[in-house]
Phi, psi and omega in degrees: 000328200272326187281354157288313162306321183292344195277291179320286203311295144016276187273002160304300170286340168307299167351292196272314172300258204354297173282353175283315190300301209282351192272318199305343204269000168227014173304177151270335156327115203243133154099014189039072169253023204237009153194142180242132180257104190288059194288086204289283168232087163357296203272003163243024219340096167218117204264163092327100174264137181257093219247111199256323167207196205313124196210151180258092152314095209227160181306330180285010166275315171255091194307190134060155179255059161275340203272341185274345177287305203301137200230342175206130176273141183206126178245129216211101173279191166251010191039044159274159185269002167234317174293138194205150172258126157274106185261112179263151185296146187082032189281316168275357152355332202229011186237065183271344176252010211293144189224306173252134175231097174234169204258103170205104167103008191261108157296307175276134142218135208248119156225158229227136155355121183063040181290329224245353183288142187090331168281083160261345149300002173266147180263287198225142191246113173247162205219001192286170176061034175274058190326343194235011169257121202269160191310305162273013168285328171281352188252013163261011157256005167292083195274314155198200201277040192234021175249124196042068181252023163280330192321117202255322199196114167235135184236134183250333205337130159079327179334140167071016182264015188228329172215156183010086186314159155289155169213146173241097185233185203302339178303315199277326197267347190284352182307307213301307189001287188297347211241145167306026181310124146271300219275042174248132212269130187241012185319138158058088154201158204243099200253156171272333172190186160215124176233111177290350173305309191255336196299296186293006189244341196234006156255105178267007175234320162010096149266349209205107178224130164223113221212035179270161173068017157299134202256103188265080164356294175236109182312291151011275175281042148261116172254114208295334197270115184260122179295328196237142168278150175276083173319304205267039180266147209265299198216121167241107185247136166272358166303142184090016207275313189269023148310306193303117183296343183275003184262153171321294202278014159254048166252001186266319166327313186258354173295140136309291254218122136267126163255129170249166170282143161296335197260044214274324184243113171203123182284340190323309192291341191297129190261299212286160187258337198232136172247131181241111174230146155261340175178149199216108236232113179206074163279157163040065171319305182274002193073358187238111152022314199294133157283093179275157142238175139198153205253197211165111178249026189208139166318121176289148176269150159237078188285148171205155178345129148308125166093347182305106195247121160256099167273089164234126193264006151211148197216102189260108164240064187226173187071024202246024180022088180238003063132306176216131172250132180231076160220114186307124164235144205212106186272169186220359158242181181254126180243143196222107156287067183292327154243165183201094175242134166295336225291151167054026155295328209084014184322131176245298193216145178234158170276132187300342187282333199332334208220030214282317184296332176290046198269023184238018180281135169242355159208146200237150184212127165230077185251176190031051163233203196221051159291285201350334144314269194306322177303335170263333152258031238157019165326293211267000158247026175278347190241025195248318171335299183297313185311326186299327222256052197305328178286010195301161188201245190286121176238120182243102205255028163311106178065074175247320179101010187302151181253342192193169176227147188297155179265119176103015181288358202231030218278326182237067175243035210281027174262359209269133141230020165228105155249120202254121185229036185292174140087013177268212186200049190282135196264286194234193166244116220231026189234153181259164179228355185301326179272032163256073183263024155249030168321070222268318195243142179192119209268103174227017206263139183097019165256186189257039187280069155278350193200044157335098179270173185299314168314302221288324171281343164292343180263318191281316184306344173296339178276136153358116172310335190248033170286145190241157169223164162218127272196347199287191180092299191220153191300080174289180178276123166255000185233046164207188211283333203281358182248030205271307168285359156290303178309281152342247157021280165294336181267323167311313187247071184299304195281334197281321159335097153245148219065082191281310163313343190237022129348136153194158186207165212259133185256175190260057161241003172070086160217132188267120135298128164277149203259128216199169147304336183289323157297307165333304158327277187340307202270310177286024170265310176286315183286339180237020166321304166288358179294291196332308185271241252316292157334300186303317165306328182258007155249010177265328147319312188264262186349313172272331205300336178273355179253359200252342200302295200281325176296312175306333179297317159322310198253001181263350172279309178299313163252033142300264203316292192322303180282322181294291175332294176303337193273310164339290177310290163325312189274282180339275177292347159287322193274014159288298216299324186288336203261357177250007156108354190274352149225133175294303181266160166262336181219140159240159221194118206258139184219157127269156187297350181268329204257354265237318153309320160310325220242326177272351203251321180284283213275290210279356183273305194295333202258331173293313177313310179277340182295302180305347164278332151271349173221138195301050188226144161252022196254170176300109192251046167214121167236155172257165158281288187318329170269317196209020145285139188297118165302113173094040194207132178306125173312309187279322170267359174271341146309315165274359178272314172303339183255358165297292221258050202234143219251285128276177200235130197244088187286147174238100192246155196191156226284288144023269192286354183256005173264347200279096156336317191257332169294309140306296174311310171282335148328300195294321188283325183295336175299315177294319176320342154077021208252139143276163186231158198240144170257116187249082163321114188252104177075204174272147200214115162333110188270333182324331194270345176281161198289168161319284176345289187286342190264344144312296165300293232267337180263340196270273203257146156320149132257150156273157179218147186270153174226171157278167172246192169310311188290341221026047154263162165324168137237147157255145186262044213185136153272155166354277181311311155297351165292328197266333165295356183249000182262303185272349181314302210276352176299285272241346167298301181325312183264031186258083179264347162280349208244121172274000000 
């Protein structure tokens, strides 16, 4: 079965190129390139003619009753300015099922009394961006009210803008009378006039008119007053209506600062009392960019008929740069909103009274505009806005730049049950929500809620248990103890969360997680971690200790008299080698020359002193250079010679020595030599500016260290006597081959 369809389609489409080709060889077109026929879908016969240049359309093009299956037509240009279609009368004739006719890309296009005979089955004819088919060619092809007379949507956009404009006057509107028209798009077109008079009596079917960006030539001849209302119009869109300069209302376009007036609007001339709309469309009003405001230095009245009722049940105002409305509007009649959207003004600041009148809104949508500006400055009339709007259900504050919301921005909104506060840039939650208690939703996801603290989360737990939120967009922290009760949280209201599953967070390997029980371990693993080693420690401690008490007790005695012996023995035998003479010093003292007072009045009186109290000598057990390097002898060996027979090396390091170039150099030699050295800190001491070597020494071994007092003299922070026992201790290791 399916390869006999494909076969009929097959020879459907031979069919039909065959007789079009066969039409074209007496065409002006030499080799028939100037059209390819696209046969899209069979099971909907919906064709493509690809039309490359200029063509006279006549019924003997489309031969044959192949042509009677196609249900949607498309004539498809290259939007050239010169190539253009002729629709000759009967052109469509053998197109009895034809449902769609549209233009794309087609500019010229000429049609003659009986272009349109034979479509009694199209619904809908577009005709845009047919810039060169002028107002009475088309209405010559309306031979009467027995043409298109099924026609559902007629789309005109642009039509007619180059030569002989449209007028829409009772000549152009008795079409729709005869005809079902829902649909007609009259956008971006360039008209000679209008009269709404006959427009409201004879379209009687009219749901859809769109008539934005229209340009009217002569204002003059127009008229604003409609006798009859259009019961079944649906949707009106006006957008882009003040491009046009010839209207009264672009002056507020080129303005920055617009001042209305109190009398700014008044309806009073208007004979219907009541407008029934579903949605009314007035974007991008100037067509432009420019950031305007507008102000108001008194309430405006908006008067209209006694008894008058404005139903709209949706109101579209966005893309309209609008930056600040200060204005009070105080309506006299009851106008009834069921949506109101604001969105992508660039909205700063609105008045709080601006929308005071409006109490029937049940969704308000302000998104991509920049209040986060009025909450910072203008905190206490950011929640003033809001208050008419006790039936509110959906509020969409989206991508505002908000950082926070004033507490009580939402206190009497208590019907909201969808809130969207994605793509801002709130840190915490820092508004309260416990009086939104029919919330079902709340959009907080593409914000910077990386490190949620215990308010923001006791205020989202203040909500509806069956409140859902959503949290997505960006990576929280997982990876230290403070985030351990976020992390919870989230895994606590889990079903409430939506996409919960696709949740994540940087754990402290800097690694992306999914917020899982696993992440939940981790952290409370991080967080009772030293309970963890400590317990662990104190039963690994109580297990061994009664059997480790006594032996460790045993060998810490033994080798206490073992160091104590050795440190003995050491200091013993440095004070022989000093008293038989195979070492001269006990200490030799490494300086800078800045320092050189300090090192004699501090350093070499007190360590000569206390040293003769431990070793039996009356010669000098302290050295120096300026003492006791040989006059007339290389510098550098008298530093190793003085540091062979010296027990140690007492460096008095300070800022001095370590910028001091020849002090570092005698450091280095005394350091290869291979003695030990002791570090005596004068004060606070750069260590950055010291060499590898010494800052090895200074992170490595105990130092001494000098401090200032209170008086600002030196202190030592150590006694003598230990200095000096760790001076002969540390002589007596290089030759302590006997002592373990």
């Amino acid at each position: 079965m399916k390869q006999i369809v494909i076969l009929v389609s097959l020879l459907f489409f031979y069919n039909l190129y065959a007789c079009f080709a066969k039409s074209l060889d007496e065409s002006i077109c030499d080799d028939n390139s100037c059209i390819d026929i696209q046969y899209l879908t069979p099971t909907k016969h919906s064709v493509d003619i690809h039309i490359i240049c200029s063509l006279h359309f006549t019924k003997d093009l489309f031969c044959d009753n192949v042509w009677s299956t196609v249900t949607i037509l498309r004539l498809v240009g290259n939007w050239g300015r010169e190539n253009g279609v002729d629709l000759d009368s009967n052109t469509f004739e053998r197109f009895g099922h034809l449902e769609e006719l549209r233009f794309v890309g087609v500019q010229i296009v000429t049609l003659y009394p009986g272009s349109f005979r034979g479509l009694d089955n199209l619904r809908v004819l577009d005709l845009s961006n047919c810039v060169s088919l002028g107002y009475n060619n088309f209405m010559s092809a309306f031979e009467s009210n027995a043409t298109l007379p099924s026609l559902q949507e007629l789309i005109l956009h642009m039509a007619g803008n180059r030569e002989d404009n449209f007028e829409f006057q009772e000549r152009f509107v008795k079409l729709f009378y005869s005809r079902p028209v829902r649909v007609v798009d009259l956008s971006d077109m360039i008209i000679k006039g209008y009269d709404l008079s006959p427009i409201s009596c004879y379209a009687r079917y009219l749901e859809f008119l769109n008539i934005s960006g229209i340009s009217v030539s002569n204002l003059a001849n127009s008229n604003d007053i409609m006798d009859c209302r259009i019961p079944s119009l649906k949707i009106l869109d006006i957008s882009r209506r003040d491009v046009d300069k010839n209207r009264l209302q672009h002056f507020w376009c080129v303005n920055e600062k617009t001042s209305i007036t109190t009398n700014f609007l008044n309806l009073d001339h208007i004979n219907y009392v009541n407008v029934s709309l579903d949605a009314i469309y007035l974007d991008t009003m100037c067509g432009n960019t420019r950031t305007r405001k507008v102000v108001a230095s008194s309430p405006l009245e908006v008067r209209c008929p006694f008894g008058s009722t404005f139903y709209l049940k949706n109101l579209y105002f966005r893309r309209n740069s609008i930056s600040v409305v200060d204005v009070e509007v105080d309506t006299q009649c009851p106008v009834i909103i069921d949506l109101l959207d604001i969105s992508d003004n660039g909205l700063k600041y609105i008045s709080p009274k601006a929308l005071w009148k409006i109490t029937s809104l049940t969704q308000l949508l302000l998104t991509d505009n920049s209040l986060g500006e009025m909450v910072s400055f203008h905190p206490e009339q950011f929640q003033k806005p809001f208050v008419p709007f006790e039936r509110l259900e959906t509020l969409d504050l989206s991508r505002n730049k908000f950082a926070t919301l004033p507490d009580g921005t939402f206190t009497y909104n208590r019907q909201l049950k969808r809130l969207y506060l994605s793509g801002n840039i709130f840190e915490q939650v820092t508004f309260t929500l416990s009086e939104l208690t029919n919330l079902e939703f709340l959009d907080l996801s593409d914000n910077l809620l990386l490190e949620l603290d215990v308010s923001g989360l006791s205020k989202l737990d203040s909500m509806s248990i069956d409140t859902h939120m959503d949290l997505t967009g960006r990576t929280l922290q997982c990876s230290k103890c403070i985030d351990y009760g976020r992390i919870k949280w989230l895994l606590e209201h889990k079903a409430s969360i939506i996409a919960n599953s696709s949740l994540t967070c940087v754990n402290s390997k800097a690694d992306v997680d999914l917020i899982s029980k696993t992440a939940e371990e981790n952290l409370h693993y991080i967080c009772y971690r030293n309970i963890y080693i400590r317990n662990t420690i104190i039963f690994s401690v109580v297990a061994i200790v009664c059997f480790s008490t006594i032996v460790n007790v045993v060998i810490i005695r033994k080798r206490r008299q073992r160091n104590v012996y050795r440190q003995i023995r050491r200091r013993q035998q440095t004070q022989r080698r000093l008293e038989n003479g195979e070492l001269q010093f006990a200490s030799f003292i490494l300086y800078s020359s800045k320092d050189e007072e300090f090192m004699r009045t501090c350093v070499y009186v007190n360590l000569e002193k206390h040293l003769h109290l431990k070793v039996n000598s009356d010669r000098e057990l302290v050295g120096f250079g300026d003492q006791n390097f040989k006059i007339g002898h290389c510098i550098l060996n008298e530093v190793i010679r003085c540091t062979n027979v010296s027990a140690a090396i007492v460096v008095v390091l300070s800022d001095n020595f370590c910028r001091s170039d020849f002090c570092l150099h005698e450091f280095d030699v005394a350091f290869r030599v291979g003695k030990p050295i002791i570090l005596m800190l004068k004060g606070e001491v750069d260590m950055s500016m010291a060499p590898v070597a010494i800052r090895d020494l200074f992170n490595t071994y105990v130092r001494v260290l000098w401090r200032l007092d209170d008086h600002g003299e030196y202190e030592l922070t150590t006694s003598w006597d230990n200095i000096c026992n760790s001076i002969l201790e540390l002589g007596g290791v290089l030759g302590d081959t006997n002592i373990e």
